[in-house]
C-alpha positions as CSV (number, residue, x, y, z in Angstrom):
1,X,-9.2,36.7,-0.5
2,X,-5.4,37.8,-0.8
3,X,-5.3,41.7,-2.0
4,X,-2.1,42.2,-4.4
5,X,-1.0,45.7,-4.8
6,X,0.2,46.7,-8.2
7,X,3.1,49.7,-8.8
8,X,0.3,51.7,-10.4
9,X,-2.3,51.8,-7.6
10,X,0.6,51.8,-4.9
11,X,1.3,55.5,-7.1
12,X,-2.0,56.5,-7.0
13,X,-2.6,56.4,-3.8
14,X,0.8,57.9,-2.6
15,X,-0.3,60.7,-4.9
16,X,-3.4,61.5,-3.6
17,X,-2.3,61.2,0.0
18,X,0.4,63.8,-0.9
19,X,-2.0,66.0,-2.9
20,X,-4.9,66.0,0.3
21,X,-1.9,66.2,2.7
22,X,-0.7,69.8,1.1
23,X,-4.3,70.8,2.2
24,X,-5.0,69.4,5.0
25,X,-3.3,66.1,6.9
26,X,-6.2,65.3,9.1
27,X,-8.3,65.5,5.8
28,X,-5.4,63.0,4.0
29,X,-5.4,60.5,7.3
30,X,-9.4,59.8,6.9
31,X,-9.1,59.1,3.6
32,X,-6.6,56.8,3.8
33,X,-8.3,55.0,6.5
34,X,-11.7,55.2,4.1
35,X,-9.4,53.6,1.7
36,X,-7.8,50.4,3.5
37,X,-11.4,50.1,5.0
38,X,-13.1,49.6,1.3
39,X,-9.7,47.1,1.0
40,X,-10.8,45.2,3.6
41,X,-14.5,44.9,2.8
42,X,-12.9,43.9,-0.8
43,X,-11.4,41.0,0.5
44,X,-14.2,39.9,2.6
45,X,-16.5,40.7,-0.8
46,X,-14.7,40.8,-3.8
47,X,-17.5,41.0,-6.3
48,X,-18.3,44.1,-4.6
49,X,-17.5,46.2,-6.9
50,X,-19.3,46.5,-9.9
51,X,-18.1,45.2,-13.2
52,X,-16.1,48.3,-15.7
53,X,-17.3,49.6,-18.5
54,X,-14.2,51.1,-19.9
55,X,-11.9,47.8,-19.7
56,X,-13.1,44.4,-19.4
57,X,-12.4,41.9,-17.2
58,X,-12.0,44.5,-14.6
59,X,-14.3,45.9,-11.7
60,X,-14.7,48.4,-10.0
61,X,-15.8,50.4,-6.3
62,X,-16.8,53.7,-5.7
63,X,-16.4,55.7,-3.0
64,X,-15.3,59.3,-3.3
65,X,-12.1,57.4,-5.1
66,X,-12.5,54.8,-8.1
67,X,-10.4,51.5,-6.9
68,X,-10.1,49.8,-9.9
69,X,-8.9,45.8,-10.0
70,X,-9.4,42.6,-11.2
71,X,-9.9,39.0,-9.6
72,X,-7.0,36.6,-10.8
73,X,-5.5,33.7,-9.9
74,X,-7.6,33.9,-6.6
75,X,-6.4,37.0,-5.8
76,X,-7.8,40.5,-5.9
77,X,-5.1,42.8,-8.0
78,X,-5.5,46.6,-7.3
79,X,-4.9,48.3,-10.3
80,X,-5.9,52.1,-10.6
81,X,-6.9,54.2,-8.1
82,X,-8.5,58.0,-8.7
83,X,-10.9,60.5,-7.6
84,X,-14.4,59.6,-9.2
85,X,-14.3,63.1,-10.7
86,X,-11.6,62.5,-12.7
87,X,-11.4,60.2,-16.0
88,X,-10.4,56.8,-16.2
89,X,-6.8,56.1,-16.2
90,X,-4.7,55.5,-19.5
């Protein structure tokens, strides 16, 4: 299934990569690579995820991050994307 990136998630990540990056780049690299990896097992799978409580009609997969999205119009749309420590996006 076709993955569409939103402005939002494309942010999120960028964000987070920058944030691990400060810390440590080797540390930012696996992550990102953990990150397109659970992207492409989402297209292979995309009731993966499980379905959200907080907004309906969305799902979501955990992994250390939250990748939040939706399936529409026979495409997967990546919506939010945060560490699962954090709170759900506004």
């Amino acid at each position: 299934m076709k993955i569409r990136w939103t402005q939002p998630f494309t942010q999120n990540l960028e964000a987070a990569r920058v944030y691990i990056m400060a810390e440590d780049p080797n540390a930012a690299l696996k992550v990102l690579q953990h990150i397109l990896g659970t992207l492409d097992t989402l297209a292979r799978f995309p009731e993966a995820g499980k379905a959200s409580k907080q907004k309906i009609g969305t799902r979501q997969i955990v992994t250390p991050f939250v990748i939040a999205y939706r399936i529409h119009n026979e495409a997967i749309e990546l919506l939010a994307l945060w560490h699962h420590a954090q709170k759900w996006p506004s």
